[in-house]
Biopython code that builds the backbone (N, CA, C, O; Angstrom):
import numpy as np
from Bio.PDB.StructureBuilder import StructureBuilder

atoms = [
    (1, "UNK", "N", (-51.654, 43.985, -71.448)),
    (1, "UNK", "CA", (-52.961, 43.490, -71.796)),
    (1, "UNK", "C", (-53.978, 44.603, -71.531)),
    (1, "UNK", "O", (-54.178, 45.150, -70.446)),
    (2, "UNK", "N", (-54.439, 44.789, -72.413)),
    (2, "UNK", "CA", (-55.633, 46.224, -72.325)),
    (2, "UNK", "C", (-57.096, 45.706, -71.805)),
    (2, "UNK", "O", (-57.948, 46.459, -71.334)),
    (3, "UNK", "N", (-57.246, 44.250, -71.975)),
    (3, "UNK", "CA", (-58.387, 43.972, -71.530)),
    (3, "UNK", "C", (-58.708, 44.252, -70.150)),
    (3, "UNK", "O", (-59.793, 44.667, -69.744)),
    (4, "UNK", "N", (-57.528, 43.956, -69.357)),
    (4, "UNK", "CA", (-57.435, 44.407, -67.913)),
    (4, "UNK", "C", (-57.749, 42.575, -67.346)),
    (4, "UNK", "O", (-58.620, 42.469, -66.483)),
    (5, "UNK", "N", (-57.183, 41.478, -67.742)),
    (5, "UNK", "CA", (-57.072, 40.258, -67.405)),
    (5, "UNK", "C", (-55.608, 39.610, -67.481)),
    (5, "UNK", "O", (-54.965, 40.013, -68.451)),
    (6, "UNK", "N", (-55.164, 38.988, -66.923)),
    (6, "UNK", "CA", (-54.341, 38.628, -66.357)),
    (6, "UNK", "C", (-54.029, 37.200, -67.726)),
    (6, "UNK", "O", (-54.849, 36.382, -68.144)),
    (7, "UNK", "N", (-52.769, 37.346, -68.058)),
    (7, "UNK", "CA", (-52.620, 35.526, -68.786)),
    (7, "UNK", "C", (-52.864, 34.540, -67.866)),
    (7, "UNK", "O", (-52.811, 34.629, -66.639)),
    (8, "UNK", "N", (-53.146, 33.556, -68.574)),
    (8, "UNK", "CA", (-53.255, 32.403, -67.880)),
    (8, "UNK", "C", (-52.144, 31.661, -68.134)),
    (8, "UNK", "O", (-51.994, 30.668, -67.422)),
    (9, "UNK", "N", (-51.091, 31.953, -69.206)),
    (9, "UNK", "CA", (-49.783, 31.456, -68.707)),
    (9, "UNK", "C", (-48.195, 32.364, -69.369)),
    (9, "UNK", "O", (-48.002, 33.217, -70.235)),
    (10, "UNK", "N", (-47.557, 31.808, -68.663)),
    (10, "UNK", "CA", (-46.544, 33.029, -69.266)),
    (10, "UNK", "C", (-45.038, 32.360, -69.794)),
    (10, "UNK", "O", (-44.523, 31.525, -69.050)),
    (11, "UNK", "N", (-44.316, 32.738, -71.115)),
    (11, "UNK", "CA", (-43.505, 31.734, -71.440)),
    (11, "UNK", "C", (-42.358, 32.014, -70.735)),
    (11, "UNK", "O", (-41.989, 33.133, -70.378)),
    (12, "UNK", "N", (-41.670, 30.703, -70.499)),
    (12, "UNK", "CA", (-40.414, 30.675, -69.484)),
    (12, "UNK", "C", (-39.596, 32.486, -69.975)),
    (12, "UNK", "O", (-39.217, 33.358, -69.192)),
    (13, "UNK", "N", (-39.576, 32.496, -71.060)),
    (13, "UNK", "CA", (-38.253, 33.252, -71.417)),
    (13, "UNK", "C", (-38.943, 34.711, -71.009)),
    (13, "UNK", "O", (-38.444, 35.836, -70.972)),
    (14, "UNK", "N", (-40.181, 34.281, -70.741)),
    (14, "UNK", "CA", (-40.053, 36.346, -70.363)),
    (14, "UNK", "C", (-40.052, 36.368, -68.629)),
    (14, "UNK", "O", (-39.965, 37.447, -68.042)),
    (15, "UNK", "N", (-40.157, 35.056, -67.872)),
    (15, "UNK", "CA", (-40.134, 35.347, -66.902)),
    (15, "UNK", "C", (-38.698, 35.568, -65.986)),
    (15, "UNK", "O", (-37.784, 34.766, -66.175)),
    (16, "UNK", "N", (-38.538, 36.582, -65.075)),
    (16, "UNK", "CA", (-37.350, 37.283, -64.688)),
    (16, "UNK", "C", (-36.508, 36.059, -63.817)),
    (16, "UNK", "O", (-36.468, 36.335, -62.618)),
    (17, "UNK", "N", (-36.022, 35.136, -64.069)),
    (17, "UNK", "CA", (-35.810, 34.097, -63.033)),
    (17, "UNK", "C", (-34.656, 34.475, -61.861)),
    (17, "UNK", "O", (-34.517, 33.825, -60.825)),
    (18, "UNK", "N", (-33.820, 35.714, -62.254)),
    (18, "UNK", "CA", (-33.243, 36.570, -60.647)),
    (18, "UNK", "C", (-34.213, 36.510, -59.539)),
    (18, "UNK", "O", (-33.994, 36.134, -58.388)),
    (19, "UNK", "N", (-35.759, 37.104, -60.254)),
    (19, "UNK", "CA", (-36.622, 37.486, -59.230)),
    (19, "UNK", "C", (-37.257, 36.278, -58.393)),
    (19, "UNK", "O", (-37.588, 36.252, -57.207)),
    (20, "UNK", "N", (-37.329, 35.214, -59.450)),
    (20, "UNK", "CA", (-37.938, 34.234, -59.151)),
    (20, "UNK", "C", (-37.011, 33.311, -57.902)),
    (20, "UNK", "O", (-37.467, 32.946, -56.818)),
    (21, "UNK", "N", (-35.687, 33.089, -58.391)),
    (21, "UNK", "CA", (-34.699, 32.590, -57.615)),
    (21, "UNK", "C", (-34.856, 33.380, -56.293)),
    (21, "UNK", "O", (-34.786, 32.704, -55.267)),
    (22, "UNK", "N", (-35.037, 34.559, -56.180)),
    (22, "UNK", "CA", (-34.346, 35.186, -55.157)),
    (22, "UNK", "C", (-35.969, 35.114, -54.336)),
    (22, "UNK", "O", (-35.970, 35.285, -53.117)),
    (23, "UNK", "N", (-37.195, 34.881, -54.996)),
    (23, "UNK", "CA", (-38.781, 34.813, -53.687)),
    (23, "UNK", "C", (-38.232, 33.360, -53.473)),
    (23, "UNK", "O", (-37.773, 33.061, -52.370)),
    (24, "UNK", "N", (-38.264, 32.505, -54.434)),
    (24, "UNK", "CA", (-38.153, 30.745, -53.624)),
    (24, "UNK", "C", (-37.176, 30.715, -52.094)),
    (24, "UNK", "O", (-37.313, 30.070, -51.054)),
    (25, "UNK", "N", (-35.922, 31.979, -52.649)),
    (25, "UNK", "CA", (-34.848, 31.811, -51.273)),
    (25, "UNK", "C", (-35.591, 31.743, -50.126)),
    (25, "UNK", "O", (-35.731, 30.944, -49.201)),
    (26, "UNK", "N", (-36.253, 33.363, -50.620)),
    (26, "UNK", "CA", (-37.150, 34.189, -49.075)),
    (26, "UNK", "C", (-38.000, 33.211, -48.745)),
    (26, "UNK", "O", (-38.138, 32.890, -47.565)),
    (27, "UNK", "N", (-38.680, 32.607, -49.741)),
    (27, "UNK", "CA", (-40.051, 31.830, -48.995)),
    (27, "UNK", "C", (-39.343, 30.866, -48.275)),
    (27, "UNK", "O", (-39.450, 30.772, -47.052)),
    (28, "UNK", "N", (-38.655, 30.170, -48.923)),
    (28, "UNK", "CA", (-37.819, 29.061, -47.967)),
    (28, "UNK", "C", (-37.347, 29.592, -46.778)),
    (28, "UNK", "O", (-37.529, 29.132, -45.651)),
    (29, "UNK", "N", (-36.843, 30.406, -47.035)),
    (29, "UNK", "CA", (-36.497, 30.869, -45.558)),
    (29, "UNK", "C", (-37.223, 31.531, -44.554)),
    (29, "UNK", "O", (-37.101, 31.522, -43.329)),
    (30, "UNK", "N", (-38.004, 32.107, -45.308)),
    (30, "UNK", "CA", (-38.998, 32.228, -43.996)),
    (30, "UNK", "C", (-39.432, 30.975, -43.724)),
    (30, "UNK", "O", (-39.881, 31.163, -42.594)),
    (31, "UNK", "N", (-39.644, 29.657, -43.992)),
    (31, "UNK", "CA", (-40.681, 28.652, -42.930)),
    (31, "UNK", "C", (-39.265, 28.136, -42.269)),
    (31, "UNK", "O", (-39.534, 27.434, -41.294)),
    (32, "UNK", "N", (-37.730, 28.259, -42.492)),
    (32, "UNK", "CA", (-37.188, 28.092, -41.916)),
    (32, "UNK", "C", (-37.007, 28.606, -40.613)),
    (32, "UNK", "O", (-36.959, 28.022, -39.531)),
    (33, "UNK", "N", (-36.902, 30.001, -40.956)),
    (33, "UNK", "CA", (-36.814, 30.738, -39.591)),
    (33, "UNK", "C", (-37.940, 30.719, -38.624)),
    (33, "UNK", "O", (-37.747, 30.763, -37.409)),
    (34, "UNK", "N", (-39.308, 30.643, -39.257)),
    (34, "UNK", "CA", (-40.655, 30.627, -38.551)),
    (34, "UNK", "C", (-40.218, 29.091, -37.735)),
    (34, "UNK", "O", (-40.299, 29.061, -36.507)),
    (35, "UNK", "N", (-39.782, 27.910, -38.463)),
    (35, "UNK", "CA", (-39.601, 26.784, -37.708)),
    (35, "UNK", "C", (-38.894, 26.764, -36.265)),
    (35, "UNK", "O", (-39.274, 26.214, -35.231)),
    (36, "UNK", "N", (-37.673, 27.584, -36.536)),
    (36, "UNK", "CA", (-36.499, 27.413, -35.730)),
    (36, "UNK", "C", (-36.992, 28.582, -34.261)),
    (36, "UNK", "O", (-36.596, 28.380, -33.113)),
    (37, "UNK", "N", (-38.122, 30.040, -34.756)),
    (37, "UNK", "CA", (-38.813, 30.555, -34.126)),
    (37, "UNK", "C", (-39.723, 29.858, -32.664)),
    (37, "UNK", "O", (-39.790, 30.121, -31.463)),
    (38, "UNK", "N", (-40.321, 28.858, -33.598)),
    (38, "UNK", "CA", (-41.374, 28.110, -33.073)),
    (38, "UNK", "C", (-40.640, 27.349, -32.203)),
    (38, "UNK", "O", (-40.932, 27.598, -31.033)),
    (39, "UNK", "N", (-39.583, 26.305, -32.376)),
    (39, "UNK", "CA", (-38.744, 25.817, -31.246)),
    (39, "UNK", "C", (-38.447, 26.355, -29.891)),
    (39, "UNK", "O", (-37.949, 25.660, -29.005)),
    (40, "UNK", "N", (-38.795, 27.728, -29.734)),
    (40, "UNK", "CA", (-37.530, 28.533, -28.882)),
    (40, "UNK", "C", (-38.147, 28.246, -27.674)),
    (40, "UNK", "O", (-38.752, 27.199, -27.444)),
    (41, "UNK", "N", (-37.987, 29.238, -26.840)),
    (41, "UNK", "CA", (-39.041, 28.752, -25.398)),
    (41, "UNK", "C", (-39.581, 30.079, -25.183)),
    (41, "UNK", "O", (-39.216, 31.134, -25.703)),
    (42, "UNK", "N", (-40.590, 29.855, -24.261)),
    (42, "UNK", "CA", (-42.244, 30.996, -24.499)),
    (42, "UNK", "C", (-41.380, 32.348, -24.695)),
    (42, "UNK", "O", (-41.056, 32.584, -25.859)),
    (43, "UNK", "N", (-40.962, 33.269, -23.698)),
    (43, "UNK", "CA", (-41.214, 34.928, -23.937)),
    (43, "UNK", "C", (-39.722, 35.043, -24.936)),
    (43, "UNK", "O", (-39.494, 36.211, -25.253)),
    (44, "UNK", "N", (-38.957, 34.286, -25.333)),
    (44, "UNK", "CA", (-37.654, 34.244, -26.196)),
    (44, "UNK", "C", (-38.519, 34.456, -27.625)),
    (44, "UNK", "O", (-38.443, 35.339, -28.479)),
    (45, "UNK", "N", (-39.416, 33.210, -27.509)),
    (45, "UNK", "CA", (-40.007, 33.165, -28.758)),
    (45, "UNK", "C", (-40.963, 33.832, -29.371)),
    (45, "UNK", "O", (-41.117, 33.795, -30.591)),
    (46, "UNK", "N", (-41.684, 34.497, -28.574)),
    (46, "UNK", "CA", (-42.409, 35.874, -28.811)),
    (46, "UNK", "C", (-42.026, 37.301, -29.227)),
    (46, "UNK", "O", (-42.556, 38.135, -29.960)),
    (47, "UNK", "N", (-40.407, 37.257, -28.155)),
    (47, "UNK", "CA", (-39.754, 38.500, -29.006)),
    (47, "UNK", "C", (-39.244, 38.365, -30.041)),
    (47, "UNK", "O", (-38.941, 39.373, -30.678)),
    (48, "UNK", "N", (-38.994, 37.157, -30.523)),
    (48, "UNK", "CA", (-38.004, 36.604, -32.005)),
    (48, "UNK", "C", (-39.537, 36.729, -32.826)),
    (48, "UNK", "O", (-39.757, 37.353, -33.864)),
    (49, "UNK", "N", (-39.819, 36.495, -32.586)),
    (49, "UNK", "CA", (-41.729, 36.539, -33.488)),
    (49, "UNK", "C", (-42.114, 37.802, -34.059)),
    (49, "UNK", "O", (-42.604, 38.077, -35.154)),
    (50, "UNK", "N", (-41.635, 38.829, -32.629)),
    (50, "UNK", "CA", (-41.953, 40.253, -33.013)),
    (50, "UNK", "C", (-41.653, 40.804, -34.041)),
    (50, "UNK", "O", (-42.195, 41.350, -35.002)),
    (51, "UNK", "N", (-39.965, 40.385, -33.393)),
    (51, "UNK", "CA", (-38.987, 41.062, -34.401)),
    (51, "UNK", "C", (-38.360, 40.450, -35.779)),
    (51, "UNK", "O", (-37.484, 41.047, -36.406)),
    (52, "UNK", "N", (-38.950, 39.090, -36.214)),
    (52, "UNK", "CA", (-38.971, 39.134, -37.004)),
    (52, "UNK", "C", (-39.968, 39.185, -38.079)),
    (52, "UNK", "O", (-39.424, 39.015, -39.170)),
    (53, "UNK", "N", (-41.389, 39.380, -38.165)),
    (53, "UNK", "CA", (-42.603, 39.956, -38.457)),
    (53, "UNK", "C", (-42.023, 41.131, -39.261)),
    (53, "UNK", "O", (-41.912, 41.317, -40.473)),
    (54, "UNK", "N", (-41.563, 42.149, -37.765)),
    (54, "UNK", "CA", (-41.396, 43.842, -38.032)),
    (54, "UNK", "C", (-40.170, 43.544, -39.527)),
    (54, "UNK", "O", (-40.159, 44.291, -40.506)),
    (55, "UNK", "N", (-39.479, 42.634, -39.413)),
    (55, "UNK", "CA", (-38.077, 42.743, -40.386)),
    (55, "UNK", "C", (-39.087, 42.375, -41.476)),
    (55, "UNK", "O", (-39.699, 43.271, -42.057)),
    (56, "UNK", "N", (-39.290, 41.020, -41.786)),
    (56, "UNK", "CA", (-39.967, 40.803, -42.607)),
    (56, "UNK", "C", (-40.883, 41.651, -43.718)),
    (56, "UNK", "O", (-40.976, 41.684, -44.945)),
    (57, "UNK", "N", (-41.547, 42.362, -42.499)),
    (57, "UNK", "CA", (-42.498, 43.645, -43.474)),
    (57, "UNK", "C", (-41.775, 44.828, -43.959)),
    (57, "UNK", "O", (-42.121, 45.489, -44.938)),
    (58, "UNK", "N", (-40.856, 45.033, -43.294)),
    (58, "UNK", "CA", (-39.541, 46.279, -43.883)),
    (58, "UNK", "C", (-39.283, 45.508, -45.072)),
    (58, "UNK", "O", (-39.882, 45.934, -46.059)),
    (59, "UNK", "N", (-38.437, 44.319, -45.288)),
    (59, "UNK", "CA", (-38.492, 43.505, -46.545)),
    (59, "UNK", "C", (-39.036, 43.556, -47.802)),
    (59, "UNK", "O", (-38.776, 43.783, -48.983)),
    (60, "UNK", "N", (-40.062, 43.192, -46.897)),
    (60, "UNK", "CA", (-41.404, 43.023, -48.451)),
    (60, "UNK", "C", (-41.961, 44.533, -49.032)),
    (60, "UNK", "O", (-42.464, 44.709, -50.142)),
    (61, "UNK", "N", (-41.741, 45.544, -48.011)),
    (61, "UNK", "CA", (-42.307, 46.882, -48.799)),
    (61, "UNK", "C", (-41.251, 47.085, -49.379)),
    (61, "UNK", "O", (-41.309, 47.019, -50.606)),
    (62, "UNK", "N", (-39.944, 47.394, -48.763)),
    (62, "UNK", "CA", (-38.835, 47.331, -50.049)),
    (62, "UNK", "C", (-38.874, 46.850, -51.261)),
    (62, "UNK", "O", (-39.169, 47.474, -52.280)),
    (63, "UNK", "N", (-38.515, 45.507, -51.148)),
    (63, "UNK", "CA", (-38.939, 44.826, -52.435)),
    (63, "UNK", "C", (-39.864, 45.471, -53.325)),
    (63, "UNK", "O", (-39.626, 45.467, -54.533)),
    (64, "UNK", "N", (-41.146, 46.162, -52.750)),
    (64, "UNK", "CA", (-42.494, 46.195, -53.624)),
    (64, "UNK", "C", (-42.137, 47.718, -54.102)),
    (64, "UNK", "O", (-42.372, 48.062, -55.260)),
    (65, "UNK", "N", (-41.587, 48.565, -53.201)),
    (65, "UNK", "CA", (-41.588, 50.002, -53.763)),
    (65, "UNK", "C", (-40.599, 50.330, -55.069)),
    (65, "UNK", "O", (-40.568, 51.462, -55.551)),
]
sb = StructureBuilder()
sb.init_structure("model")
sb.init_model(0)
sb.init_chain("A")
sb.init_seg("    ")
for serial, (resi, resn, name, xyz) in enumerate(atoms, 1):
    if name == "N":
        sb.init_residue(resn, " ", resi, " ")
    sb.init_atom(name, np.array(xyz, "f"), 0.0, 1.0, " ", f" {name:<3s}", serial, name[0])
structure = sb.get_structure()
């Protein structure tokens, strides 16, 4: 699009549904793990917090680069 605007909708068949399948996993799973995080008990659950944040963002720049 040269206008430099974004569609407002996009037809099923051009969208990549590997990619799509594979963010629904991640998102799901992250509020999973954030859940099971949140359960833990105080300084357990702070280092599981840390370290999974730090993973998380290794993740997502992958993905993006």
């Amino acid at each position: 699009m040269s206008d430099g605007f974004e569609p407002t909708s996009v037809r099923l068949r051009d969208v990549p549904i590997g990619r799509e399948v594979t963010n629904g996993v991640l998102s799901l799973g992250f509020y999973v793990v954030c859940g099971v995080i949140g359960l833990l008990p105080g300084s357990l659950r702070n280092r599981a917090a840390d370290a999974f944040v730090t993973w998380s963002e290794s993740v997502d720049e992958q993905r993006h680069s």
